[in-house]
C-alpha positions in Angstrom: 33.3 30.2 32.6 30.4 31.9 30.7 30.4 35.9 31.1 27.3 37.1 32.4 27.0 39.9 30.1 27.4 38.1 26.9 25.0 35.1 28.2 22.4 38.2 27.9 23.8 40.6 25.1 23.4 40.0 21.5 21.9 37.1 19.5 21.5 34.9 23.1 20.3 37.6 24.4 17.5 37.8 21.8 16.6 34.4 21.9 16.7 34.1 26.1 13.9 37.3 25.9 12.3 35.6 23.2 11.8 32.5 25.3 10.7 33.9 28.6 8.5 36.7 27.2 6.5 33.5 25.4 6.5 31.6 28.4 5.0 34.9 30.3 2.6 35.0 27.5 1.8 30.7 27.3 1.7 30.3 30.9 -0.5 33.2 32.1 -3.0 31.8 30.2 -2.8 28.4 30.6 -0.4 27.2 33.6 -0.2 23.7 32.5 1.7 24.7 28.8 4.7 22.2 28.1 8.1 23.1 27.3 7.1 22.3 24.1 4.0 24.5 23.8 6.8 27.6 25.1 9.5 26.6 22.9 6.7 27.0 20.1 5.5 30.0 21.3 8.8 31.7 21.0 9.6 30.1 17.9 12.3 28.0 18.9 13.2 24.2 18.7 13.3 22.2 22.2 17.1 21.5 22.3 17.2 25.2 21.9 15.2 26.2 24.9 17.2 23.3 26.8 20.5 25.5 25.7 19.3 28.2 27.4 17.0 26.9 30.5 17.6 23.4 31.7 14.0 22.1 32.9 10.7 24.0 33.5 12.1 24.6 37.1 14.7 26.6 35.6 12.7 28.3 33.4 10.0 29.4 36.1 12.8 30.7 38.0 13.9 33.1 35.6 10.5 34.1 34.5 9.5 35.1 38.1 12.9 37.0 38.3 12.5 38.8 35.5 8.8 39.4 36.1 9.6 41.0 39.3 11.9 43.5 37.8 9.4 44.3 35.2 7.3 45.1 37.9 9.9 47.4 39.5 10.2 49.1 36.5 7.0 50.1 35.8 6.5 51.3 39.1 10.1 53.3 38.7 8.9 54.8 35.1 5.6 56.2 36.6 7.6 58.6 38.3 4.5 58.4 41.0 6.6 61.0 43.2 6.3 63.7 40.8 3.4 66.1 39.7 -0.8 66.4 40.7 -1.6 63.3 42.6 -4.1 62.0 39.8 -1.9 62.8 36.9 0.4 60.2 38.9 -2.4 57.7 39.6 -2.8 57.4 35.9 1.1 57.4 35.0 0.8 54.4 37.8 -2.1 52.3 36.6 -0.8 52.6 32.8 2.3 51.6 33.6 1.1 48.4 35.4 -1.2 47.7 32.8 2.1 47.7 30.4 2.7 44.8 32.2 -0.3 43.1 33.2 0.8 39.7 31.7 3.3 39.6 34.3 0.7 40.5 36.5 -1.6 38.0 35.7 1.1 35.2 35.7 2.5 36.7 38.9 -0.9 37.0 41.2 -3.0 34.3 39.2 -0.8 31.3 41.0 0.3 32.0 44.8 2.4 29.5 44.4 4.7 30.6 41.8 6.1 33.2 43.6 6.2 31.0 46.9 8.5 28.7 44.7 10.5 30.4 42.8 10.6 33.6 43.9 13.9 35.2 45.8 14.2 33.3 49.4 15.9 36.0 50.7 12.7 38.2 50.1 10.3 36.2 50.8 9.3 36.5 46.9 8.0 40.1 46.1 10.6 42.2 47.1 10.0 44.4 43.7 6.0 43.8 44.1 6.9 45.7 47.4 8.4 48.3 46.2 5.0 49.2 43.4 3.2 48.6 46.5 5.4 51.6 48.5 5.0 53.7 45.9 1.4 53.0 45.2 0.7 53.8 48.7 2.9 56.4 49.1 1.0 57.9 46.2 -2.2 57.5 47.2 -1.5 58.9 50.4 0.1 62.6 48.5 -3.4 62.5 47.4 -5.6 62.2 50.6 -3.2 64.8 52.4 -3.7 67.4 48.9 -7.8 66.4 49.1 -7.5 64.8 45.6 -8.6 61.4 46.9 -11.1 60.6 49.3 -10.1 60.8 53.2 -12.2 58.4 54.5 -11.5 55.4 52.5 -8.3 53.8 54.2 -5.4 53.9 52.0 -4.7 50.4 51.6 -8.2 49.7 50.6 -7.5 52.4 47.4 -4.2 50.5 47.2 -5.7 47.0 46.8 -8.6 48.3 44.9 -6.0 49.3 42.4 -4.1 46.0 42.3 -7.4 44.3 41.9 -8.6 46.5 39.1 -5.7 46.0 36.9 -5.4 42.5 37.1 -9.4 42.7 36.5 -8.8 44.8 33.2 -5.7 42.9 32.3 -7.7 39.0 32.8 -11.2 41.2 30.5 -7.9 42.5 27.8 -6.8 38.8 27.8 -10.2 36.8 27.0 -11.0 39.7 24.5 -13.8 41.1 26.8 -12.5 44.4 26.3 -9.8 45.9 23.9 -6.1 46.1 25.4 -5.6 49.6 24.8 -9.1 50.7 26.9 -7.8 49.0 30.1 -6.1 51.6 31.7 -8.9 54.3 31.1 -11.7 51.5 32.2 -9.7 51.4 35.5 -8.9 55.4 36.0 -12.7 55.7 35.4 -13.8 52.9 37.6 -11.3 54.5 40.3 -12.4 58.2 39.8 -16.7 57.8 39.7 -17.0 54.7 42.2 -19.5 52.5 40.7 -22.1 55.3 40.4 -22.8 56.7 36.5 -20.1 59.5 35.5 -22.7 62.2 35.7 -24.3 61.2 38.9 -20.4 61.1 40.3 -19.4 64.3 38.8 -22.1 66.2 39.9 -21.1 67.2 43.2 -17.3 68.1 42.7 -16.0 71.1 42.5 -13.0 69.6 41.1 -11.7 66.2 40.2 -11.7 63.6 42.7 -10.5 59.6 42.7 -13.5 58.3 45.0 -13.6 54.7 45.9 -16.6 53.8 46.8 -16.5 50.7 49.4 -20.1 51.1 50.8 -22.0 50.4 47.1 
């Protein structure tokens, strides 16, 4: 019987990360890729990716899994619990830009997660968890005055989730550089839609304002 800890340490290890981080990468952009156009893509022959997943069903399951805890993570290394309500909004929305391919793969196909995500959790157990903490987050801020009061806090919360995949899908087609996405967002999130002057001009102190009337 194979150990579970050596089927992911070492040199398998390597080469199992290898393959689905290229699949995240192939198949967020194109969902039709072939095993063939993966195994390429993590520089790999066929048989090999066969070794390690045994069809594309296989494959999507782990990729899903593992998407899913990277989505934990980043909600988990934010540390959104701790410090001024904005400085944790842009710990959050950086961190989720870290990994807006598995965003994009993730929210760009309901029926991945439908399919292969946990039965047990209806699929987004971990997306969940963000989402609590998001909310939870956004909510410290309304109560401390930081962010606006009269904008329901799950329309901040989906605004959020809808700018990062937004930035992430502009990052991915080259419409704007990767390492400007989280600021685009923080800025959208902070001025509304109005200019940066015209925002800032009647705040005594900074202010995430969403805007849901313009």
């Amino acid at each position: 019987m194979t150990n579970p800890v050596s089927e992911h340490s070492g040199t398998r290890g390597r080469t199992r990360r290898a393959i689905i981080d290229a699949a995240a990468t192939v198949l967020a952009r194109d969902r039709a890729a072939t095993l063939a156009d993966i195994a390429k893509a993590a520089e790999v022959g066929r048989s090999t990716l066969h070794r390690y997943f045994h069809d594309r069903d296989d494959l999507l399951r782990a990729l899903v899994e593992d998407s899913l805890h990277g989505l934990e993570r980043a909600g988990t290394d934010a540390h959104p619990h701790e410090g001024p309500p904005l400085e944790a909004m842009r710990r959050m929305v950086a961190s989720m830009v870290e990994v807006g391919e598995r965003i994009l793969l993730l929210f760009g196909d309901a029926s991945l997660l439908e399919t292969y995500g946990p039965a047990d959790a209806a699929g987004d157990a971990d997306c969940a968890d963000v989402d609590d903490s998001l909310l939870d987050l956004i909510r410290r801020g309304q109560a401390d005055g930081v962010f606006d009061p009269d904008v329901s806090d799950a329309w901040i919360q989906n605004t959020v989730w809808a700018l990062v995949y937004t930035g992430c899908e502009m990052a991915d087609k080259g419409l704007l550089p990767r390492h400007g996405v989280a600021q685009m967002v923080m800025r959208t999130l902070e001025n509304g839609i109005a200019a940066p002057a015209a925002a800032a001009a009647p705040a005594a102190r900074p202010a995430l304002r969403v805007n849901a009337g313009q």
